[in-house]
N, C-alpha and C positions, 0 to 999 in steps of 0.2 A: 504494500500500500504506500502511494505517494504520501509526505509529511511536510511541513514546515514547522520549525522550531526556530523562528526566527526572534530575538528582542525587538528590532527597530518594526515588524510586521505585525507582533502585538500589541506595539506599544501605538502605534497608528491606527488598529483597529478599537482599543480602549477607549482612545481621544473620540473616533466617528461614530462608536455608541453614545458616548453620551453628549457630543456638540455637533451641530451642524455647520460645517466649514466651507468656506468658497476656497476654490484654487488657491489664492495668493495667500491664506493664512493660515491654510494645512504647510503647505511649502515651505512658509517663512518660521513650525516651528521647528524644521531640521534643515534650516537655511548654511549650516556649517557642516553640512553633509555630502559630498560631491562638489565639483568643481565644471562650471560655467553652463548651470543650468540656471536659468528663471524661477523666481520662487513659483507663478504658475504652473509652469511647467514640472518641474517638482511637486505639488502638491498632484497635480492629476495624475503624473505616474503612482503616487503612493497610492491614492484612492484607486486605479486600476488592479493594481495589485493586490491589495485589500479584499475588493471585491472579487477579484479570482480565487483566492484562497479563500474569503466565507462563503462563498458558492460551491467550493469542493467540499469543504467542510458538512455544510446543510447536505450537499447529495450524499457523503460518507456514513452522514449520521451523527459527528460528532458535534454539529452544532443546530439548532433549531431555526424555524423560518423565519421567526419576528425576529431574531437579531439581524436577519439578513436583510428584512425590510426597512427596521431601523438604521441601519447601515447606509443601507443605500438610498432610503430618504434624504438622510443627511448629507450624502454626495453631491447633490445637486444634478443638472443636466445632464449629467456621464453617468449613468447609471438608468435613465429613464428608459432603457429600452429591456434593461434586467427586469424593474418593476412591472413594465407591460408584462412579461413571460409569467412574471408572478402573480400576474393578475391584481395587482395592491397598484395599479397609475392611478397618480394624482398630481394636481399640480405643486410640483415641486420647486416649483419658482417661488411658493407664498411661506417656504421655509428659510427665513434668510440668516445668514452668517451669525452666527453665535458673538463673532469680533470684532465684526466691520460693520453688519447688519448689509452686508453684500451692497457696500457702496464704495469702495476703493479702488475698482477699477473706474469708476466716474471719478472721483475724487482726482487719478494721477490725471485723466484725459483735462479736466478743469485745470489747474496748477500748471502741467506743463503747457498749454494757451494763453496764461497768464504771463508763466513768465518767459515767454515766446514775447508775446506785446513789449514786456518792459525792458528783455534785452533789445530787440529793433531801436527803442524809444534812445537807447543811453549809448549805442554806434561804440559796441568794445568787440574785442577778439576773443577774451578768456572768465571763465565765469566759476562760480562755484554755488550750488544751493543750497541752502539750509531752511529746515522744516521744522515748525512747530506742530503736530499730527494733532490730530483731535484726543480729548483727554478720555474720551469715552474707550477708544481703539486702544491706545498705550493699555488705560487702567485694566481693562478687560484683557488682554492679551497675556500682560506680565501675569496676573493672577492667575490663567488659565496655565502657563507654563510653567509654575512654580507648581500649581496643586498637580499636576502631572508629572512633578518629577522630570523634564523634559529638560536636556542641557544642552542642546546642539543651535538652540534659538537666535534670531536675531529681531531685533525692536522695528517696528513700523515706520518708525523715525529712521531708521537708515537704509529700509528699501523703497520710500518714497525718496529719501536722496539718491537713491543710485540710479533709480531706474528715472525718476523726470530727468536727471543729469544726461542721462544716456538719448532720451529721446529728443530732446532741447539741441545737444547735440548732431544728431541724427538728422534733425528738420533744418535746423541753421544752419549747421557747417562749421558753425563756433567752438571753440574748445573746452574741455573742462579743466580749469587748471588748481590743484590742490596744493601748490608751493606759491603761486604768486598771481592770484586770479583777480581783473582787474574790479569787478566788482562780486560781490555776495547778494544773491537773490535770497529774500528771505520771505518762505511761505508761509504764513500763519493760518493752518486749517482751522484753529479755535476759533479765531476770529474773523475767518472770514478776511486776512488783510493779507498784504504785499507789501513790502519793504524792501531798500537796498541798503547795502552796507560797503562803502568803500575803503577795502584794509588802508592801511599807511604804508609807507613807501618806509622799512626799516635799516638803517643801514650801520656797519660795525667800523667803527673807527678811532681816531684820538682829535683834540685838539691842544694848541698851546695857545697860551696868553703871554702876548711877548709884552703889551703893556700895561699898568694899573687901573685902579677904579673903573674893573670890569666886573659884573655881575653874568651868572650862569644864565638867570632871566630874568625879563623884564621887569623892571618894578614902578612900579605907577605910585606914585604918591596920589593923598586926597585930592589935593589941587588937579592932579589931573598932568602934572609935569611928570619927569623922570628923575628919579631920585640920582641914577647915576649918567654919564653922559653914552655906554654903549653897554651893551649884552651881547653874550653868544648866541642868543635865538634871534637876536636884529642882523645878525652878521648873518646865522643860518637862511633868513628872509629873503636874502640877493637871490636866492633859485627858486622864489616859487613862481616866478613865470615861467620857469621852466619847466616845473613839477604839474603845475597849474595847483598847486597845493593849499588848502585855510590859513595852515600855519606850521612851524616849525616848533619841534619839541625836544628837551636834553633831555638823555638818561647816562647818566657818567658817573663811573666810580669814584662815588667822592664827590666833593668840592672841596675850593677853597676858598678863601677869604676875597672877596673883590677888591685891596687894594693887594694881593699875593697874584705875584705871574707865575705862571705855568710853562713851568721851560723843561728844557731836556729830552725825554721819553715821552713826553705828551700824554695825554691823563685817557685814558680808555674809555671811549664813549659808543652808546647806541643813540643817535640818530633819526628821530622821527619826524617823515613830512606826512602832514596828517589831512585826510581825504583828498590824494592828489589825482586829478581829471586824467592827468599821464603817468603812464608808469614806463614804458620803453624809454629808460633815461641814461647817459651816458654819465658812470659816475667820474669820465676822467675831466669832462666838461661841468661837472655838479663841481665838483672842486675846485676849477679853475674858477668858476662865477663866485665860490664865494671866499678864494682867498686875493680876489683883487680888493680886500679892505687893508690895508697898514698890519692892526694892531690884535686879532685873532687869525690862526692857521688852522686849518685842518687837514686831515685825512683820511678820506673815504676809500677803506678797504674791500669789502664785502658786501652783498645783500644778508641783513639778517635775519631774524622770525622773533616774534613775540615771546617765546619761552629763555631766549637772553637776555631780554630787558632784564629779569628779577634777579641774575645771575653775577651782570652788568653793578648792578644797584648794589649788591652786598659783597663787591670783590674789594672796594678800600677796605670792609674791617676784618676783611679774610688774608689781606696780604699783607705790604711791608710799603715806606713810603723815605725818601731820601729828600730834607732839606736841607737849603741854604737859609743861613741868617745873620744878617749882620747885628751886632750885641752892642748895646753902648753901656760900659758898667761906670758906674760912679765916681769909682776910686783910682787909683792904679790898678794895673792886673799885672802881675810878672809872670815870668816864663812856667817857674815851679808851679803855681797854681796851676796855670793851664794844664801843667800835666797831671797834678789832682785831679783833674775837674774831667780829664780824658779815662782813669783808670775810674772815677765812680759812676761814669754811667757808659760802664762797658758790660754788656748783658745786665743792664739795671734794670729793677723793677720801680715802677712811678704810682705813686697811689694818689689821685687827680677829683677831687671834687665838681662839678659841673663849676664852670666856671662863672664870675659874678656881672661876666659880661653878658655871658647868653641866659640865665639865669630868668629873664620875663618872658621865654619862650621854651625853656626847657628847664624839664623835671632836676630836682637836687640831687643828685646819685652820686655814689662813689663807684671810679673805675679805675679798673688794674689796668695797667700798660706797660709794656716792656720798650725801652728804649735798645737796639743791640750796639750801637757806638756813635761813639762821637768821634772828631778832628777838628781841630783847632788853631788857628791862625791868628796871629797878633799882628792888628794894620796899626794902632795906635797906642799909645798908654790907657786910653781910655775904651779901644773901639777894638772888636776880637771879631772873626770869622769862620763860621761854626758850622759842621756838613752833621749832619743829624740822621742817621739809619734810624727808624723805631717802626712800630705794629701801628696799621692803622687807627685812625679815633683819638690819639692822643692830640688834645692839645698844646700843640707847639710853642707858642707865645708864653702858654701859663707855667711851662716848662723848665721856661727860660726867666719868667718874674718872681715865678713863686705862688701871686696870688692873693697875698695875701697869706702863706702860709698853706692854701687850697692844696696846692701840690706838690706832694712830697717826694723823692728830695727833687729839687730844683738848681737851676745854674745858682740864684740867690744864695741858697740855703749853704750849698758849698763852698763858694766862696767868701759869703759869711759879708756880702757888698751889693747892694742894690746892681739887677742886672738887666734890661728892658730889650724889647728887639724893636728894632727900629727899622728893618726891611727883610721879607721873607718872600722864600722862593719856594717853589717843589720842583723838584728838576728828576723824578725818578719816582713810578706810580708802579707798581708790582703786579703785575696783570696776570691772574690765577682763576682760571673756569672752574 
Protein backbone atom coordinates (compact mmCIF):
# COMPACT_ATOMS: atom_id res chain seq x y z
CA UNK A 1 0.00 0.00 0.00
CA UNK A 2 1.20 3.48 -1.09
CA UNK A 3 1.81 5.83 2.26
CA UNK A 4 2.87 9.28 3.02
CA UNK A 5 4.57 10.12 6.33
CA UNK A 6 5.27 13.39 5.57
CA UNK A 7 5.63 16.41 8.47
CA UNK A 8 5.50 19.49 6.10
CA UNK A 9 2.10 17.34 4.22
CA UNK A 10 0.51 17.06 7.63
CA UNK A 11 1.39 19.87 8.92
CA UNK A 12 -0.46 21.64 5.71
CA UNK A 13 -3.35 19.40 5.98
CA UNK A 14 -3.83 20.55 9.91
CA UNK A 15 -3.67 24.21 8.81
CA UNK A 16 -6.65 23.56 5.72
CA UNK A 17 -9.00 21.69 8.32
CA UNK A 18 -9.24 24.20 10.22
CA UNK A 19 -8.62 27.71 8.18
CA UNK A 20 -9.65 28.44 4.97
CA UNK A 21 -6.78 29.85 2.93
CA UNK A 22 -6.29 31.71 -0.58
CA UNK A 23 -3.02 30.83 -2.48
CA UNK A 24 -0.83 33.62 -1.31
CA UNK A 25 -1.40 32.93 2.45
CA UNK A 26 -1.07 29.10 2.54
CA UNK A 27 2.40 29.84 0.57
CA UNK A 28 3.48 32.70 2.53
CA UNK A 29 3.37 30.26 5.74
CA UNK A 30 6.26 28.17 4.36
CA UNK A 31 7.57 31.04 2.20
CA UNK A 32 11.25 29.97 3.40
CA UNK A 33 10.66 26.62 1.99
CA UNK A 34 12.02 26.32 -1.80
CA UNK A 35 13.69 28.76 -3.72
CA UNK A 36 12.10 31.05 -6.59
CA UNK A 37 8.63 30.10 -6.36
CA UNK A 38 5.74 32.80 -5.66
CA UNK A 39 4.17 32.43 -2.53
CA UNK A 40 0.93 31.76 -4.90
CA UNK A 41 2.27 29.52 -6.58
CA UNK A 42 3.58 27.74 -3.52
CA UNK A 43 0.59 27.69 -1.60
CA UNK A 44 -1.42 25.84 -4.79
CA UNK A 45 1.05 23.24 -5.05
CA UNK A 46 0.60 22.56 -1.23
CA UNK A 47 -3.12 22.50 -1.56
CA UNK A 48 -2.77 20.13 -4.73
CA UNK A 49 -0.83 17.85 -2.82
CA UNK A 50 -2.80 17.93 0.00
CA UNK A 51 -5.74 17.18 -1.62
CA UNK A 52 -4.03 14.07 -3.56
CA UNK A 53 -3.13 12.50 -0.52
CA UNK A 54 -6.61 13.17 1.41
CA UNK A 55 -8.31 11.71 -1.43
CA UNK A 56 -6.04 8.56 -1.28
CA UNK A 57 -6.50 8.53 2.09
CA UNK A 58 -10.60 8.61 2.06
CA UNK A 59 -10.41 5.93 -0.98
CA UNK A 60 -7.89 3.67 1.42
CA UNK A 61 -10.09 4.16 4.27
CA UNK A 62 -7.83 5.63 6.59
CA UNK A 63 -9.55 8.98 6.41
CA UNK A 64 -13.28 9.93 6.38
CA UNK A 65 -15.34 12.01 3.64
CA UNK A 66 -16.06 15.23 5.62
CA UNK A 67 -12.51 15.86 6.37
CA UNK A 68 -12.02 15.65 2.74
CA UNK A 69 -14.83 18.12 2.05
CA UNK A 70 -13.74 20.31 4.60
CA UNK A 71 -10.47 20.28 3.10
CA UNK A 72 -11.31 21.18 0.00
CA UNK A 73 -13.82 23.72 0.87
CA UNK A 74 -11.23 25.40 2.36
CA UNK A 75 -9.15 25.40 -0.84
CA UNK A 76 -10.90 27.56 -2.64
CA UNK A 77 -11.31 27.28 -6.66
CA UNK A 78 -8.61 24.28 -7.05
CA UNK A 79 -10.43 21.99 -5.70
CA UNK A 80 -14.18 22.72 -7.01
CA UNK A 81 -14.05 20.05 -9.55
CA UNK A 82 -13.09 17.27 -6.57
CA UNK A 83 -16.35 18.66 -4.66
CA UNK A 84 -18.42 18.37 -7.98
CA UNK A 85 -17.29 14.37 -7.95
CA UNK A 86 -18.28 14.56 -4.31
CA UNK A 87 -21.33 15.61 -4.87
CA UNK A 88 -20.86 18.55 -1.70
CA UNK A 89 -20.51 21.86 -4.91
CA UNK A 90 -21.19 24.90 -3.49
CA UNK A 91 -20.09 28.14 -3.87
CA UNK A 92 -16.86 28.22 -2.71
CA UNK A 93 -16.02 31.66 -3.45
CA UNK A 94 -18.47 32.95 -0.34
CA UNK A 95 -15.69 31.04 1.90
CA UNK A 96 -13.17 33.80 2.12
CA UNK A 97 -9.53 33.76 3.42
CA UNK A 98 -9.21 33.18 7.09
CA UNK A 99 -6.19 36.05 6.74
CA UNK A 100 -6.74 38.37 4.00
CA UNK A 101 -10.47 37.77 3.94
CA UNK A 102 -9.31 36.95 0.06
CA UNK A 103 -8.43 40.56 -0.78
CA UNK A 104 -4.75 40.70 -1.22
CA UNK A 105 -4.49 39.93 -4.58
CA UNK A 106 -6.74 43.26 -5.06
CA UNK A 107 -4.98 44.85 -2.53
CA UNK A 108 -1.17 44.20 -4.57
CA UNK A 109 -3.10 45.09 -8.14
CA UNK A 110 -4.37 48.76 -6.14
CA UNK A 111 -0.76 49.67 -4.46
CA UNK A 112 1.24 48.70 -7.26
CA UNK A 113 -1.02 51.43 -9.61
CA UNK A 114 -0.52 53.70 -7.06
CA UNK A 115 2.79 53.68 -6.82
CA UNK A 116 3.16 53.22 -10.61
CA UNK A 117 1.38 57.18 -10.65
CA UNK A 118 3.77 58.46 -8.00
CA UNK A 119 7.00 57.09 -9.51
CA UNK A 120 5.82 58.77 -13.31
CA UNK A 121 4.96 61.87 -11.18
CA UNK A 122 8.63 62.35 -9.28
CA UNK A 123 10.83 61.31 -13.03
CA UNK A 124 13.64 58.89 -10.84
CA UNK A 125 15.44 55.68 -12.07
CA UNK A 126 15.73 53.69 -8.76
CA UNK A 127 13.13 53.15 -6.19
CA UNK A 128 12.43 51.01 -3.19
CA UNK A 129 8.96 50.24 -1.33
CA UNK A 130 7.97 50.10 1.89
CA UNK A 131 4.51 48.87 3.22
CA UNK A 132 2.49 49.44 6.08
CA UNK A 133 -0.03 46.15 5.43
CA UNK A 134 -3.28 46.33 7.12
CA UNK A 135 -3.21 45.46 10.99
CA UNK A 136 -6.14 43.15 10.47
CA UNK A 137 -3.78 40.76 7.97
CA UNK A 138 -0.35 41.04 10.10
CA UNK A 139 -2.50 40.52 13.49
CA UNK A 140 -4.21 37.58 12.13
CA UNK A 141 -1.59 35.94 10.23
CA UNK A 142 1.30 36.06 13.15
CA UNK A 143 -1.35 34.46 15.57
CA UNK A 144 -2.26 31.82 13.10
CA UNK A 145 1.53 30.81 12.68
CA UNK A 146 2.44 30.86 16.05
CA UNK A 147 -0.64 28.73 17.24
CA UNK A 148 0.40 26.33 14.47
CA UNK A 149 3.65 25.99 15.59
CA UNK A 150 4.67 26.99 11.96
CA UNK A 151 8.52 28.34 11.50
CA UNK A 152 9.24 28.49 7.95
CA UNK A 153 6.97 31.98 7.69
CA UNK A 154 7.33 35.12 6.20
CA UNK A 155 5.11 38.45 7.38
CA UNK A 156 2.65 40.09 4.71
CA UNK A 157 4.61 43.17 5.02
CA UNK A 158 7.59 41.69 3.17
CA UNK A 159 5.71 39.93 0.23
CA UNK A 160 3.65 42.86 -0.43
CA UNK A 161 7.29 44.53 -0.77
CA UNK A 162 8.63 42.18 -2.81
CA UNK A 163 6.21 41.25 -5.02
CA UNK A 164 4.75 45.38 -5.83
CA UNK A 165 8.63 45.91 -6.02
CA UNK A 166 8.84 43.22 -8.78
CA UNK A 167 5.81 44.33 -10.75
CA UNK A 168 6.42 48.36 -10.57
CA UNK A 169 9.53 47.03 -11.94
CA UNK A 170 8.26 44.82 -14.52
CA UNK A 171 5.73 47.63 -15.94
CA UNK A 172 8.25 50.71 -15.71
CA UNK A 173 11.45 49.53 -16.41
CA UNK A 174 12.72 51.23 -13.24
CA UNK A 175 14.87 49.74 -10.88
CA UNK A 176 14.70 48.59 -7.45
CA UNK A 177 17.59 49.69 -5.68
CA UNK A 178 18.12 48.46 -1.90
CA UNK A 179 21.62 50.36 -1.38
CA UNK A 180 20.90 53.70 -2.77
CA UNK A 181 17.23 54.07 -4.17
CA UNK A 182 16.41 57.49 -5.01
CA UNK A 183 13.39 57.62 -3.48
CA UNK A 184 11.11 55.30 -0.90
CA UNK A 185 7.57 54.67 -1.84
CA UNK A 186 5.68 54.35 1.14
CA UNK A 187 2.31 52.23 1.03
CA UNK A 188 0.07 52.63 3.87
CA UNK A 189 -2.72 49.98 3.42
CA UNK A 190 -4.07 51.00 7.02
CA UNK A 191 -4.73 54.06 5.96
CA UNK A 192 -5.41 54.01 2.83
CA UNK A 193 -2.37 56.62 2.15
CA UNK A 194 0.84 57.17 -0.05
CA UNK A 195 3.97 58.70 0.96
CA UNK A 196 7.55 59.20 -0.35
CA UNK A 197 10.40 59.28 1.45
CA UNK A 198 13.77 60.73 0.01
CA UNK A 199 16.89 58.86 1.81
CA UNK A 200 19.89 61.58 2.24
CA UNK A 201 22.79 61.42 0.38
CA UNK A 202 25.34 59.99 3.39
CA UNK A 203 28.76 60.34 2.90
CA UNK A 204 32.04 59.01 5.15
CA UNK A 205 34.70 61.51 5.55
CA UNK A 206 36.96 64.07 7.63
CA UNK A 207 37.07 67.79 7.88
CA UNK A 208 39.72 70.34 9.29
CA UNK A 209 39.24 73.76 10.68
CA UNK A 210 42.33 75.50 9.75
CA UNK A 211 40.63 78.77 11.24
CA UNK A 212 38.88 79.87 14.75
CA UNK A 213 35.53 80.99 15.93
CA UNK A 214 34.07 78.11 13.85
CA UNK A 215 31.16 76.24 15.03
CA UNK A 216 30.14 72.41 13.92
CA UNK A 217 26.48 74.29 13.26
CA UNK A 218 24.75 76.98 12.85
CA UNK A 219 23.79 78.83 15.71
CA UNK A 220 21.20 81.52 15.53
CA UNK A 221 20.99 83.79 18.21
CA UNK A 222 17.37 85.32 19.49
CA UNK A 223 17.96 88.23 17.46
CA UNK A 224 17.95 86.25 14.60
CA UNK A 225 21.96 87.08 13.93
CA UNK A 226 24.64 84.48 14.10
CA UNK A 227 26.38 84.07 17.18
CA UNK A 228 29.58 83.09 15.35
CA UNK A 229 30.78 84.57 11.86
CA UNK A 230 30.97 80.76 9.89
CA UNK A 231 29.88 76.94 10.53
CA UNK A 232 30.62 73.80 8.85
CA UNK A 233 27.05 73.19 7.74
CA UNK A 234 27.34 76.85 5.97
CA UNK A 235 30.47 75.68 4.21
CA UNK A 236 28.65 72.13 3.67
CA UNK A 237 25.80 74.58 1.83
CA UNK A 238 28.07 75.43 -1.29
CA UNK A 239 26.64 71.92 -2.86
CA UNK A 240 23.22 71.86 -2.42
CA UNK A 241 22.76 73.07 -5.80
CA UNK A 242 24.38 70.59 -6.76
CA UNK A 243 22.61 67.95 -4.59
CA UNK A 244 19.55 69.94 -5.08
CA UNK A 245 19.45 69.18 -1.25
CA UNK A 246 17.20 71.02 2.02
CA UNK A 247 20.18 71.17 3.91
CA UNK A 248 23.38 69.90 5.18
CA UNK A 249 23.90 67.85 8.35
CA UNK A 250 27.36 66.81 10.60
CA UNK A 251 27.61 63.78 12.27
CA UNK A 252 31.46 63.71 13.59
CA UNK A 253 33.31 62.07 16.08
CA UNK A 254 33.48 64.41 18.46
CA UNK A 255 33.62 68.07 18.44
CA UNK A 256 35.57 70.78 19.45
CA UNK A 257 35.51 73.86 20.91
CA UNK A 258 34.68 76.74 18.17
CA UNK A 259 37.56 78.83 18.93
CA UNK A 260 39.96 75.19 18.80
CA UNK A 261 41.11 74.28 15.00
CA UNK A 262 41.03 71.20 13.66
CA UNK A 263 44.33 70.35 12.06
CA UNK A 264 46.21 67.32 11.31
CA UNK A 265 44.36 63.90 10.75
CA UNK A 266 41.18 65.72 10.30
CA UNK A 267 38.22 64.69 12.61
CA UNK A 268 36.16 61.67 11.09
CA UNK A 269 32.81 62.76 9.81
CA UNK A 270 29.50 61.31 8.39
CA UNK A 271 28.19 63.80 6.00
CA UNK A 272 24.49 64.28 5.46
CA UNK A 273 22.76 66.03 2.50
CA UNK A 274 19.33 65.65 3.48
CA UNK A 275 16.37 65.11 0.98
CA UNK A 276 18.53 65.64 -2.01
CA UNK A 277 16.25 65.89 -5.64
CA UNK A 278 19.81 64.37 -7.14
CA UNK A 279 21.71 61.64 -6.05
CA UNK A 280 24.14 60.75 -9.23
CA UNK A 281 26.67 63.11 -7.76
CA UNK A 282 30.37 63.35 -8.26
CA UNK A 283 31.90 63.24 -4.88
CA UNK A 284 35.28 64.59 -6.51
CA UNK A 285 33.21 67.76 -7.80
CA UNK A 286 31.14 67.68 -4.19
CA UNK A 287 34.43 68.41 -2.63
CA UNK A 288 35.81 70.77 -4.81
CA UNK A 289 32.45 73.03 -4.42
CA UNK A 290 32.99 73.15 -1.01
CA UNK A 291 36.48 73.52 -0.28
CA UNK A 292 36.61 76.77 -2.54
CA UNK A 293 35.93 78.49 1.13
CA UNK A 294 39.42 79.61 2.82
CA UNK A 295 38.81 78.50 6.31
CA UNK A 296 37.08 74.62 6.54
CA UNK A 297 38.45 71.57 4.31
CA UNK A 298 37.12 68.59 3.74
CA UNK A 299 37.18 65.07 2.48
CA UNK A 300 34.79 63.07 0.86
CA UNK A 301 35.72 59.55 0.93
CA UNK A 302 32.83 57.06 0.49
CA UNK A 303 29.19 56.67 0.18
CA UNK A 304 27.96 55.65 3.41
CA UNK A 305 24.57 54.14 5.08
CA UNK A 306 22.72 55.13 8.19
CA UNK A 307 23.99 52.33 10.46
CA UNK A 308 27.45 54.51 10.62
CA UNK A 309 26.01 57.51 11.75
CA UNK A 310 25.65 55.84 15.55
CA UNK A 311 29.18 54.27 15.11
CA UNK A 312 30.55 57.65 13.73
CA UNK A 313 29.00 59.55 16.98
CA UNK A 314 30.44 57.20 19.66
CA UNK A 315 34.13 56.75 18.10
CA UNK A 316 35.74 60.05 20.13
CA UNK A 317 34.81 58.27 23.49
CA UNK A 318 35.85 54.82 22.11
CA UNK A 319 39.27 56.02 20.90
CA UNK A 320 42.23 58.38 21.69
CA UNK A 321 42.70 62.03 20.72
CA UNK A 322 46.33 64.17 20.30
CA UNK A 323 46.55 67.96 21.26
CA UNK A 324 48.32 70.87 20.80
CA UNK A 325 48.31 73.63 23.56
CA UNK A 326 49.96 76.45 24.12
CA UNK A 327 50.12 77.14 28.26
CA UNK A 328 50.63 80.48 29.76
CA UNK A 329 51.80 79.77 33.43
CA UNK A 330 52.16 82.57 35.98
CA UNK A 331 55.25 82.03 37.24
CA UNK A 332 58.49 80.91 35.87
CA UNK A 333 58.59 77.27 34.66
CA UNK A 334 62.17 75.73 34.55
CA UNK A 335 63.22 72.96 32.72
CA UNK A 336 63.20 70.35 35.96
CA UNK A 337 59.42 70.92 36.20
CA UNK A 338 58.60 70.24 32.91
CA UNK A 339 60.16 67.15 33.34
CA UNK A 340 57.86 66.47 36.40
CA UNK A 341 55.13 67.45 34.80
CA UNK A 342 56.07 64.89 31.78
CA UNK A 343 56.67 61.63 34.19
CA UNK A 344 53.10 62.47 36.07
CA UNK A 345 51.00 62.34 33.48
CA UNK A 346 52.46 59.42 31.69
CA UNK A 347 49.71 56.75 31.78
CA UNK A 348 47.84 59.08 34.38
CA UNK A 349 44.60 58.74 35.58
CA UNK A 350 42.48 62.24 35.64
CA UNK A 351 39.42 62.37 37.83
CA UNK A 352 37.47 65.40 36.20
CA UNK A 353 34.23 66.90 37.43
CA UNK A 354 31.85 68.38 34.65
CA UNK A 355 33.36 71.39 34.20
CA UNK A 356 31.88 74.81 35.67
CA UNK A 357 31.82 76.08 32.27
CA UNK A 358 29.53 73.64 30.80
CA UNK A 359 27.96 73.09 34.00
CA UNK A 360 24.18 75.05 32.74
CA UNK A 361 23.92 72.53 30.02
CA UNK A 362 25.23 69.47 31.54
CA UNK A 363 24.69 67.14 34.38
CA UNK A 364 27.51 67.27 37.52
CA UNK A 365 29.23 63.96 37.13
CA UNK A 366 32.53 62.74 37.87
CA UNK A 367 34.74 61.14 35.13
CA UNK A 368 37.67 58.89 34.84
CA UNK A 369 40.07 59.62 32.10
CA UNK A 370 43.39 58.55 31.29
CA UNK A 371 45.80 60.85 29.84
CA UNK A 372 48.66 58.29 28.09
CA UNK A 373 51.45 61.37 27.70
CA UNK A 374 52.42 64.28 27.50
CA UNK A 375 55.62 66.59 25.72
CA UNK A 376 56.67 69.46 26.55
CA UNK A 377 58.39 72.47 25.14
CA UNK A 378 59.46 75.73 26.73
CA UNK A 379 58.87 78.99 24.20
CA UNK A 380 59.16 81.40 27.08
CA UNK A 381 59.80 81.74 31.00
CA UNK A 382 56.33 82.04 31.11
CA UNK A 383 54.72 80.36 27.81
CA UNK A 384 55.29 76.20 27.44
CA UNK A 385 54.10 73.94 24.44
CA UNK A 386 52.33 70.90 25.25
CA UNK A 387 51.25 67.72 22.74
CA UNK A 388 48.68 65.81 24.82
CA UNK A 389 47.95 61.93 23.92
CA UNK A 390 44.63 61.11 26.21
CA UNK A 391 41.15 58.86 25.97
CA UNK A 392 38.45 60.75 24.50
CA UNK A 393 35.82 63.02 26.61
CA UNK A 394 38.41 64.55 28.70
CA UNK A 395 38.49 67.89 29.11
CA UNK A 396 41.57 69.45 27.99
CA UNK A 397 41.50 73.08 29.07
CA UNK A 398 40.37 71.83 32.78
CA UNK A 399 43.35 69.65 32.58
CA UNK A 400 45.55 72.17 32.08
CA UNK A 401 43.78 74.95 34.83
CA UNK A 402 42.75 72.60 37.31
CA UNK A 403 39.20 74.19 37.61
CA UNK A 404 39.18 75.06 40.38
CA UNK A 405 40.40 72.05 42.00
CA UNK A 406 37.43 70.02 39.52
CA UNK A 407 40.21 68.11 38.03
CA UNK A 408 42.59 66.12 39.57
CA UNK A 409 45.61 66.10 39.06
CA UNK A 410 46.09 68.98 36.75
CA UNK A 411 49.18 70.83 34.93
CA UNK A 412 48.15 73.54 38.10
CA UNK A 413 48.06 71.15 40.68
CA UNK A 414 51.65 69.84 39.74
CA UNK A 415 53.38 72.55 39.21
CA UNK A 416 51.93 73.96 42.23
CA UNK A 417 51.43 77.64 39.75
CA UNK A 418 48.55 78.87 38.08
CA UNK A 419 48.49 77.37 34.44
CA UNK A 420 45.66 78.52 31.70
CA UNK A 421 45.76 77.44 27.89
CA UNK A 422 45.59 80.11 25.82
CA UNK A 423 45.33 78.39 22.33
CA UNK A 424 44.35 74.75 21.47
CA UNK A 425 44.45 72.41 18.63
CA UNK A 426 43.59 68.79 17.93
CA UNK A 427 45.76 67.60 15.26
CA UNK A 428 45.02 63.63 15.76
CA UNK A 429 41.30 62.04 16.20
CA UNK A 430 41.66 58.09 16.50
CA UNK A 431 39.26 56.69 14.11
CA UNK A 432 38.10 53.03 15.46
CA UNK A 433 34.64 51.33 13.85
Amino acid sequence: MYSIDAQLLNKVLEILEKYPLCDRCLGRLFASLGRGWDNSERGKALKMVALMELHRRVKEGIENVDKLRIVSMHCGSIAEKLLRELKYLQDIDLIPCYICKSTIDELIERYTNLAIEKLKELKVEKFLIGVKPPKYIAKTERELAESMGIQYWESVRSEFKRVIGKKVQEITGLRVDFENPEVIIVLDMENDEISVIIPSILIRGRYWKIGRRISQSKWIKKNGTKKYPLSLEEVLELALPLTKAERAIIHAAGREDVDVRMLGSGRPTIFEYYKPLKRDINLEELERIVNSNPWVKVSFEAIARREHVKSYKTMAARGFKIYRALILVENDVSEEELEILEKKFHNAIIHQWTPKRVLHRRKNVLRTKLVHEIKVRKITSHIIETLIKCEGGLYVRELISGDDGRTSPSFTSILNKPAKCIELDVIYVHEIL
